[in-house]
N, C-alpha and C positions, 0 to 999 in steps of 0.2 A: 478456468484454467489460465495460468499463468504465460503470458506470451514471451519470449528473449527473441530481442531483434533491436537491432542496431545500439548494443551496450546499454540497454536496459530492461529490466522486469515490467508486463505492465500486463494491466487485469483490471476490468471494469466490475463493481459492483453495484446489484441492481435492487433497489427496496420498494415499497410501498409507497410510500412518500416524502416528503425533504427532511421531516422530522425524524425518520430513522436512517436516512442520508448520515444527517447531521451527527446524530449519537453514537453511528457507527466510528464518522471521522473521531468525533472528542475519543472514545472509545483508543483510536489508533493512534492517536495523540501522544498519548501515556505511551504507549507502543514507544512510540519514536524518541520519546522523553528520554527513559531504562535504556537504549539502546544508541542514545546518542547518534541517531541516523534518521535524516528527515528527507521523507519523501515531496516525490512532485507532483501534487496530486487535483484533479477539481472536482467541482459538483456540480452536478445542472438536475435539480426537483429530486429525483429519486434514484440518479445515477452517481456514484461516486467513480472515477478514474483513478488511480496510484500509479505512479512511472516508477521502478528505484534501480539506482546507479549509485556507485562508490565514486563520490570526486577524488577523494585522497588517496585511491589505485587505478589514476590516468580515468576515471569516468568508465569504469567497466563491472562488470555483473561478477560479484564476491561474494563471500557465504554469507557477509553482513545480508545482502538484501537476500539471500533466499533465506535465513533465519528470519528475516522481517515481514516474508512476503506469509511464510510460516505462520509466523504470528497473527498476522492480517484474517486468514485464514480459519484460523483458528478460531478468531473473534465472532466471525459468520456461520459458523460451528461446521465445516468445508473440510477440519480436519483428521 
């Protein structure tokens, strides 16, 4: 589930291991690429973290990032 707190989306995803970590991220990559909106996001072994915030609407939670969060989502088949 997606958390909103303090002007931004944020939602830990959790794998197996860093290798589907990782595939998830290239995965959302592309995401972010189409969508021209890049998340803030890390990795540690088999956790990935995503933050997302609209800079260019004062740094606040826009339908950009719930269409992104959407996607994200989606990728992890969550949707």
């Amino acid at each position: 589930m997606w958390t909103e707190a303090d002007d931004h989306l944020t939602k830990d995803f959790a794998f197996a291991n860093f290798r589907a970590a990782f595939a998830f991220m290239t995965r959302v990559a592309f995401v972010a690429e189409e969508l021209n909106h890049h998340p803030e996001w890390s990795n540690v072994y088999g956790t990935v973290t995503i933050k997302l915030t609209t800079h260019d609407a004062g740094n606040t939670v826009t339908q950009l990032d719930r269409d992104f969060a959407a996607a994200c989502d989606a990728i992890m088949g969550e949707d």
